[in-house]
C-alpha atoms as an extended CHARMM CRD file, in Angstrom:
* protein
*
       168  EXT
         1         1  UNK       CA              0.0000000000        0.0000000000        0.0000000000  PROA      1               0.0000000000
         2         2  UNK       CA              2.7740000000        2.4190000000        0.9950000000  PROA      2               0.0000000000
         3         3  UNK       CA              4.5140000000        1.8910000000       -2.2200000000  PROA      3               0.0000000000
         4         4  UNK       CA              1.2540000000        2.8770000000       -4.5990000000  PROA      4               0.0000000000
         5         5  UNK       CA              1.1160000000        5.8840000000       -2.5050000000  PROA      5               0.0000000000
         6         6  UNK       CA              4.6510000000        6.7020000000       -2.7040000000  PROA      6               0.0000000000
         7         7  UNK       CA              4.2680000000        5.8870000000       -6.8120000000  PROA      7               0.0000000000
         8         8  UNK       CA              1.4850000000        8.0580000000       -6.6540000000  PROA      8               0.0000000000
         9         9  UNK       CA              3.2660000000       10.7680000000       -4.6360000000  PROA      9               0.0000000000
        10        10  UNK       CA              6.1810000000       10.8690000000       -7.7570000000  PROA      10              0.0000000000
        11        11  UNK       CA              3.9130000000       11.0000000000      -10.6660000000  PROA      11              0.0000000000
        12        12  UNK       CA              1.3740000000       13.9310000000       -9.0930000000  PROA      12              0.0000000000
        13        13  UNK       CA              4.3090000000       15.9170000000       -7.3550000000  PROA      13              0.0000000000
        14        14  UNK       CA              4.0290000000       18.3570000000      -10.3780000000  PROA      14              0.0000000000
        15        15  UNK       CA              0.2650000000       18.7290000000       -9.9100000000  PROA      15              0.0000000000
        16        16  UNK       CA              0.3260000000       18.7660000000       -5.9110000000  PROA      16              0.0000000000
        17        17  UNK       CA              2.8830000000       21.8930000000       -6.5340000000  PROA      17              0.0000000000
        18        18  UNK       CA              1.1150000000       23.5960000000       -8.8360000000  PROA      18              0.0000000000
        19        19  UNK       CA             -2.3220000000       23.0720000000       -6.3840000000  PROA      19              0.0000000000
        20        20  UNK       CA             -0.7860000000       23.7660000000       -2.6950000000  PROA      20              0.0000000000
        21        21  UNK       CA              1.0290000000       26.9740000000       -4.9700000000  PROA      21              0.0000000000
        22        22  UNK       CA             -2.3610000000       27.8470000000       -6.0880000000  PROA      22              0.0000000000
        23        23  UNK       CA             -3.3390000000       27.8520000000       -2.0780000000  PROA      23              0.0000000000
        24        24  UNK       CA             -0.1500000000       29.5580000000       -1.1060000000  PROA      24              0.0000000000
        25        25  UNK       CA             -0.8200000000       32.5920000000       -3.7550000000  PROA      25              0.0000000000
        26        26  UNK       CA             -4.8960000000       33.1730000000       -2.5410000000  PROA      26              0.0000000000
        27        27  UNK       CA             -3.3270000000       33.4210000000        1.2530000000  PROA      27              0.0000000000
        28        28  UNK       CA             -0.6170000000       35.8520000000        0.2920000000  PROA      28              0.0000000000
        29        29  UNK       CA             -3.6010000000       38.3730000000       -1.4670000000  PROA      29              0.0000000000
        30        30  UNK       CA             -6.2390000000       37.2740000000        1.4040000000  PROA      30              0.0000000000
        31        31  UNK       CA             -4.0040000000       36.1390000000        4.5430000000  PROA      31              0.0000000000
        32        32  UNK       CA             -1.1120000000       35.5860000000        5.8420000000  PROA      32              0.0000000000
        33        33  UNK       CA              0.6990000000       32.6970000000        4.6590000000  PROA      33              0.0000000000
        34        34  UNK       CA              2.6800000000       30.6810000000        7.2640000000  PROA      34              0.0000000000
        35        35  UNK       CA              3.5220000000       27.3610000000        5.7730000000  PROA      35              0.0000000000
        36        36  UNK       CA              3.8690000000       25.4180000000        2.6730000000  PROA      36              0.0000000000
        37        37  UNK       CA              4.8030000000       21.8360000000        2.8520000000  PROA      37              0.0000000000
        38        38  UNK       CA              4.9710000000       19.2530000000       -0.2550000000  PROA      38              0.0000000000
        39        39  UNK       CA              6.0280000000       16.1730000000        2.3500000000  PROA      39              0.0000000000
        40        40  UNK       CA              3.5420000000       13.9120000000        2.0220000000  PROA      40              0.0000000000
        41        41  UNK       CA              1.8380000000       12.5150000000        5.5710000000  PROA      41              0.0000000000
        42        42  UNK       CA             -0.7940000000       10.1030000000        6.6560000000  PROA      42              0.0000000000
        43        43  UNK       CA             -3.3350000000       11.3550000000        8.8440000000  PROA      43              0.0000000000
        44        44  UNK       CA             -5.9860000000        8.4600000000       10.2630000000  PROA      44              0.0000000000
        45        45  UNK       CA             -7.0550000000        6.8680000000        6.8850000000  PROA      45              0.0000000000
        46        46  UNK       CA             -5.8310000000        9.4180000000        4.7730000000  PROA      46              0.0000000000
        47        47  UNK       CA             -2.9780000000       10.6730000000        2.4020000000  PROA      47              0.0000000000
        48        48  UNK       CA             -2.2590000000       14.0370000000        2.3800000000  PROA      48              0.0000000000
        49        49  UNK       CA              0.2680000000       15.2530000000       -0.5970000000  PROA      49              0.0000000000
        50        50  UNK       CA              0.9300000000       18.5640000000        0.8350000000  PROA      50              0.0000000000
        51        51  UNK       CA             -0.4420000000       21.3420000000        2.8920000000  PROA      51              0.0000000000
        52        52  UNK       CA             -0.3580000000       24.8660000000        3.2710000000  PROA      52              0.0000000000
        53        53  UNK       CA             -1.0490000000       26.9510000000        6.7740000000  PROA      53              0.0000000000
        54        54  UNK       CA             -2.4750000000       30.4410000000        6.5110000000  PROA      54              0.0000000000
        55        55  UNK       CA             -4.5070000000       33.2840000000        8.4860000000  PROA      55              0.0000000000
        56        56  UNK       CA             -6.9860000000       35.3700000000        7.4030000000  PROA      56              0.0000000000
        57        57  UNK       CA             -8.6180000000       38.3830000000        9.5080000000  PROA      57              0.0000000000
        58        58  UNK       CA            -12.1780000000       37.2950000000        8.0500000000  PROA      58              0.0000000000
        59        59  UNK       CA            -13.2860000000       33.8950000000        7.7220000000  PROA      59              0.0000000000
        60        60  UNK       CA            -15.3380000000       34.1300000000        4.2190000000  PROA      60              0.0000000000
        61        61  UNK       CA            -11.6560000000       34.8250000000        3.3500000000  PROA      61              0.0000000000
        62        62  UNK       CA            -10.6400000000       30.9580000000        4.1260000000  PROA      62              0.0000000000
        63        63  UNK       CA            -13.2390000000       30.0990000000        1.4360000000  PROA      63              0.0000000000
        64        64  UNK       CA            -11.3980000000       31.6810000000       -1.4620000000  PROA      64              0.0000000000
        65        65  UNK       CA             -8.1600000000       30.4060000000       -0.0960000000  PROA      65              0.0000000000
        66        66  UNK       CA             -9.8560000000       26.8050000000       -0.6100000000  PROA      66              0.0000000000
        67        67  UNK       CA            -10.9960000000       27.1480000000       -3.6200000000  PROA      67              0.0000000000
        68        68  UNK       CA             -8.0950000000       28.5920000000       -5.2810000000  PROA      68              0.0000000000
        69        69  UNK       CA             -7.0150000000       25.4550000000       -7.0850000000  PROA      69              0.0000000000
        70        70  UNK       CA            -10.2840000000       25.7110000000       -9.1510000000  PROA      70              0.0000000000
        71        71  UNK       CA             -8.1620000000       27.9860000000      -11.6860000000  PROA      71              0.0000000000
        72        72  UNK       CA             -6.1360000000       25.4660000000      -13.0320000000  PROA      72              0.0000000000
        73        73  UNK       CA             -9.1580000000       24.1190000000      -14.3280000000  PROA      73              0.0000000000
        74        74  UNK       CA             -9.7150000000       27.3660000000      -15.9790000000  PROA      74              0.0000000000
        75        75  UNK       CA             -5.3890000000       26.9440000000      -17.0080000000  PROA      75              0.0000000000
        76        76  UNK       CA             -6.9960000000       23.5210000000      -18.6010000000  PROA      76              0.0000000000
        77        77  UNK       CA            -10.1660000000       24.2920000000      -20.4010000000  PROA      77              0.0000000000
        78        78  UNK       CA             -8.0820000000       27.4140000000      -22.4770000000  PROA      78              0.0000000000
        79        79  UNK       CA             -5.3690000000       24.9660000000      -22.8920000000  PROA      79              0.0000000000
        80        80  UNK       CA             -7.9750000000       22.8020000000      -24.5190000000  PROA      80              0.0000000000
        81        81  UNK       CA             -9.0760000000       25.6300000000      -26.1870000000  PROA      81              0.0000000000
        82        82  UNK       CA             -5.7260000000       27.2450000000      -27.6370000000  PROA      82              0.0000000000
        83        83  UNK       CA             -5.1630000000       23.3510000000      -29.4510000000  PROA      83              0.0000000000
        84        84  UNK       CA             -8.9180000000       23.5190000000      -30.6990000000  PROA      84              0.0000000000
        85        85  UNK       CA             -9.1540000000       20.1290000000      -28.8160000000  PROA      85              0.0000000000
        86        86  UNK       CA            -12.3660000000       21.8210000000      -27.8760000000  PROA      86              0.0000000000
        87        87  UNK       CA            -15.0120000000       24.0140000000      -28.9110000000  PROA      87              0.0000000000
        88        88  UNK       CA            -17.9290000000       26.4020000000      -26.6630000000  PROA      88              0.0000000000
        89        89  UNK       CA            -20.7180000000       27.3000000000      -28.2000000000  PROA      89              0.0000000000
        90        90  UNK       CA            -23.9680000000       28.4040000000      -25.8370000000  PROA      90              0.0000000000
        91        91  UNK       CA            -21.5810000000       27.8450000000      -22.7250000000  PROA      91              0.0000000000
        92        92  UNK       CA            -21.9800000000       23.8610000000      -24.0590000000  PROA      92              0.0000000000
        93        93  UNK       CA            -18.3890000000       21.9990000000      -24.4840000000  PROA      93              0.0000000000
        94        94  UNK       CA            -17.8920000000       20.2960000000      -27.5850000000  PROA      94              0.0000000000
        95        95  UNK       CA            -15.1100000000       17.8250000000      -27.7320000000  PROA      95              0.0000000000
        96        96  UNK       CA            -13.1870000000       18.2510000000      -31.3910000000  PROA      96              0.0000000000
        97        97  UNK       CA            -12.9720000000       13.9820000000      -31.2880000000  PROA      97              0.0000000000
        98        98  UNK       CA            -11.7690000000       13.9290000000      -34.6770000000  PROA      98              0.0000000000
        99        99  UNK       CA             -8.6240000000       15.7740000000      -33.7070000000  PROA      99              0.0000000000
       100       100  UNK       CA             -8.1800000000       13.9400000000      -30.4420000000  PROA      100             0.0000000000
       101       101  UNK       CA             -8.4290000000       10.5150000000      -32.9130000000  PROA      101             0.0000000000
       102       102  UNK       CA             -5.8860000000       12.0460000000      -35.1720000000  PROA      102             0.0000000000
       103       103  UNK       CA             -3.4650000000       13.0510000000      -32.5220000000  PROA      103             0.0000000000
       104       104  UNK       CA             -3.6600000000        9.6060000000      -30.8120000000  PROA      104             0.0000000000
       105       105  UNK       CA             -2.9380000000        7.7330000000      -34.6010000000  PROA      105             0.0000000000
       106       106  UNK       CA              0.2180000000       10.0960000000      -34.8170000000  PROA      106             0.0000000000
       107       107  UNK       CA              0.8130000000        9.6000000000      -31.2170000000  PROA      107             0.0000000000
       108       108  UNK       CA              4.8980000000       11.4600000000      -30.0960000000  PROA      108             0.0000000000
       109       109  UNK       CA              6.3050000000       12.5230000000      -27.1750000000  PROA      109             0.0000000000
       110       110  UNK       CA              4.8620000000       16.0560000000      -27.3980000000  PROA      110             0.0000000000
       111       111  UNK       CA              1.7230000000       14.3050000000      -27.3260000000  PROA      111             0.0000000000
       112       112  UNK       CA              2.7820000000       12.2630000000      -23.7430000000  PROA      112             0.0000000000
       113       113  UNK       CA              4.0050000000       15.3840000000      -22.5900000000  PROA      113             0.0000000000
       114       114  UNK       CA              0.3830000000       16.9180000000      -23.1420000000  PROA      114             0.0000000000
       115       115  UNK       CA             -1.5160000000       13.9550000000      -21.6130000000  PROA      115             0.0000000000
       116       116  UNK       CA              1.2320000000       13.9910000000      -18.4780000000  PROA      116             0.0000000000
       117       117  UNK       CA              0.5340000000       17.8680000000      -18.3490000000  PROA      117             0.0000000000
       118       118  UNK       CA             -3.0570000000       17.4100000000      -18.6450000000  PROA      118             0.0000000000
       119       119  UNK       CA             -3.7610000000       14.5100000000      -15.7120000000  PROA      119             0.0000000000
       120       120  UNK       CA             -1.1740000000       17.5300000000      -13.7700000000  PROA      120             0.0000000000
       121       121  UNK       CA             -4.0290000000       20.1480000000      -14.1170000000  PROA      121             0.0000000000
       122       122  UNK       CA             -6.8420000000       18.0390000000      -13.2320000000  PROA      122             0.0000000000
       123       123  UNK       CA             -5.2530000000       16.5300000000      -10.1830000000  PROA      123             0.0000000000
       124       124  UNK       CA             -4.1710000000       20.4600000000       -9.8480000000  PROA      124             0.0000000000
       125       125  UNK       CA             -7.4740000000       21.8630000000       -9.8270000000  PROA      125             0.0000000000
       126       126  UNK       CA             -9.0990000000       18.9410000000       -7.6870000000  PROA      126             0.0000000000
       127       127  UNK       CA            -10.4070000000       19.9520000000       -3.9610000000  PROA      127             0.0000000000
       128       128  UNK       CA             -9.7230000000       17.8190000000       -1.1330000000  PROA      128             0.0000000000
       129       129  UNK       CA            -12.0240000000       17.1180000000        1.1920000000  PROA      129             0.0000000000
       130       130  UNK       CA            -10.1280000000       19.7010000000        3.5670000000  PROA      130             0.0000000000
       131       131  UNK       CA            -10.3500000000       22.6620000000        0.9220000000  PROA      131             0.0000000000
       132       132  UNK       CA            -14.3470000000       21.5500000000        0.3280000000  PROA      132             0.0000000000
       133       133  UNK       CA            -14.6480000000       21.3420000000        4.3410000000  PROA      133             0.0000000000
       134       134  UNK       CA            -12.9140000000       24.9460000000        4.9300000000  PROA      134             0.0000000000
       135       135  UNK       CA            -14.8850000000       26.3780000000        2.0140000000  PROA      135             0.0000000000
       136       136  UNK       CA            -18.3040000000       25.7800000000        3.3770000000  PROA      136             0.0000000000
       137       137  UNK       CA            -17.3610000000       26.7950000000        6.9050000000  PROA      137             0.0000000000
       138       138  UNK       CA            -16.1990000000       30.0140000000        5.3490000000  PROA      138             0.0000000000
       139       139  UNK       CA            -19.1670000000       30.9780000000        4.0430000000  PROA      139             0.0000000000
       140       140  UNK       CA            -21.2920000000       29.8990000000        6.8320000000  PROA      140             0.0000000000
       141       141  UNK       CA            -18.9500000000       31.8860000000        9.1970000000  PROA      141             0.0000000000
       142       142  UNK       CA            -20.5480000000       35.6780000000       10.4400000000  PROA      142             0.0000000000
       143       143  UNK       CA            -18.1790000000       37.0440000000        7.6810000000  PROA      143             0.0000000000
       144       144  UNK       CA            -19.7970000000       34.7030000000        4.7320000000  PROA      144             0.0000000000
       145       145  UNK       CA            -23.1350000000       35.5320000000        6.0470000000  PROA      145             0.0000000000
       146       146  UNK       CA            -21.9940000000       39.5300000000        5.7630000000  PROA      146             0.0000000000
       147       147  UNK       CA            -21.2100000000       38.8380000000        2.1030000000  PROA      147             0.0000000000
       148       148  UNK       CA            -23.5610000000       36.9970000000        0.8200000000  PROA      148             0.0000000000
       149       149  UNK       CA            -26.3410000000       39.2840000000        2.4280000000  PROA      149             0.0000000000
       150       150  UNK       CA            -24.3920000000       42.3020000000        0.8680000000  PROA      150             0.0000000000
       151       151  UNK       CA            -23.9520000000       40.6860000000       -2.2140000000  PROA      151             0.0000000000
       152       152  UNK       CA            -27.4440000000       39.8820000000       -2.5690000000  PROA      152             0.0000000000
       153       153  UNK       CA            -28.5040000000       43.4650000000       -1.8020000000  PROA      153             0.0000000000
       154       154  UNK       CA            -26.4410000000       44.8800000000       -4.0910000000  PROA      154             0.0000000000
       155       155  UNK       CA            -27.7640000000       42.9510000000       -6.9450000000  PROA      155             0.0000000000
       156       156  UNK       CA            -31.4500000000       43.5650000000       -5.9220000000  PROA      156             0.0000000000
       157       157  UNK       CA            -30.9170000000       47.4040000000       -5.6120000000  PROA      157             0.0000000000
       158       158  UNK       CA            -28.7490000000       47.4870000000       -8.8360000000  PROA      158             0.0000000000
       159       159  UNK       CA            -31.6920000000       45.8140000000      -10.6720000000  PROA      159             0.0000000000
       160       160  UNK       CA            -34.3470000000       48.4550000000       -8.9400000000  PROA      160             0.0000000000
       161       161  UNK       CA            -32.3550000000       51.2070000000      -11.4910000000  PROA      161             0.0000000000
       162       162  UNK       CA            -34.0920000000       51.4970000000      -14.9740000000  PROA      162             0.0000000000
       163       163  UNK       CA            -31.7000000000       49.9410000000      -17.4560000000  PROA      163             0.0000000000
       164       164  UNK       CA            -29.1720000000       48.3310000000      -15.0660000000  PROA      164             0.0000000000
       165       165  UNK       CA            -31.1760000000       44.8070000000      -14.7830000000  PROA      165             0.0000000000
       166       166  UNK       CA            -28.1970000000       42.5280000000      -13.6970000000  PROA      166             0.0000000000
       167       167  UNK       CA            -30.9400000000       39.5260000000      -13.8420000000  PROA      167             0.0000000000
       168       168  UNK       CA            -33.9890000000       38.9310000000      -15.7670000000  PROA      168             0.0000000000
């Protein structure tokens, strides 16, 4: 068992740097960073990769921390995009399959190099349960409350102004 998680540990090292980084960044802009580990641990039943500590003077802040990863999945979709691998049309994804099929025939070691980098963002962009856990409590802190409820009036009294309907 230790050895597939040590395997593991080698192949997504790339990926678990790019997502703790990802963390790291968010609590710099938001926080205070005060730690940034890649040495992998096991805590009860679980493997943790990496880990980064942080404050933050408001809790709603913690959830934007969590969810920073989420942008390499943004890093992968225009990747996606950029080699026309895929298509958006009405905010639908369309898969170019023909492309994909033609890549894989021709297959090089760009091409392993792309897949590698690819499986890198997704595992990247991926929440653990920690980041979904710190998330929610973030927004369900006093400070998340605060937002929300000034978020939500600010839309409704932008939309009250002739001509400045933010929703239908």
């Amino acid at each position: 068992m230790k050895l597939k998680l040590i395997g593991k540990f080698i192949f997504y090292f790339f990926g678990t740097f790019l997502h703790e980084l990802s963390h790291y960044a968010a609590a710099f802009f938001m926080g205070k960073p005060e730690g940034f580990s890649l040495i992998p641990k096991i805590e009860g039943g679980s493997f943790i990769f990496g880990s980064v500590s942080y404050r933050v003077r408001y809790k709603v802040l913690s959830s934007f921390i969590a969810s920073a990863p989420l942008l390499w999945w943004v890093v992968l979709v225009l990747m996606l995009l950029y080699f026309k691998l895929m298509q958006i049309s009405g905010w639908i994804p369309h898969f170019n399959y023909s492309l994909i099929w033609q890549r894989l025939k021709s297959f090089s070691l760009s091409d392993a190099v792309f897949i590698w980098l690819f499986i890198q963002l997704l595992w990247a962009g991926r929440l653990s349960s920690k980041d979904i856990k710190n998330f929610f409590s973030g927004f369900f802190s006093v400070s998340g409350l605060v937002l929300i409820a000034i978020t939500a009036l600010s839309i409704y009294f932008l939309n009250t102004f002739p001509g400045n309907e933010l929703m239908p």
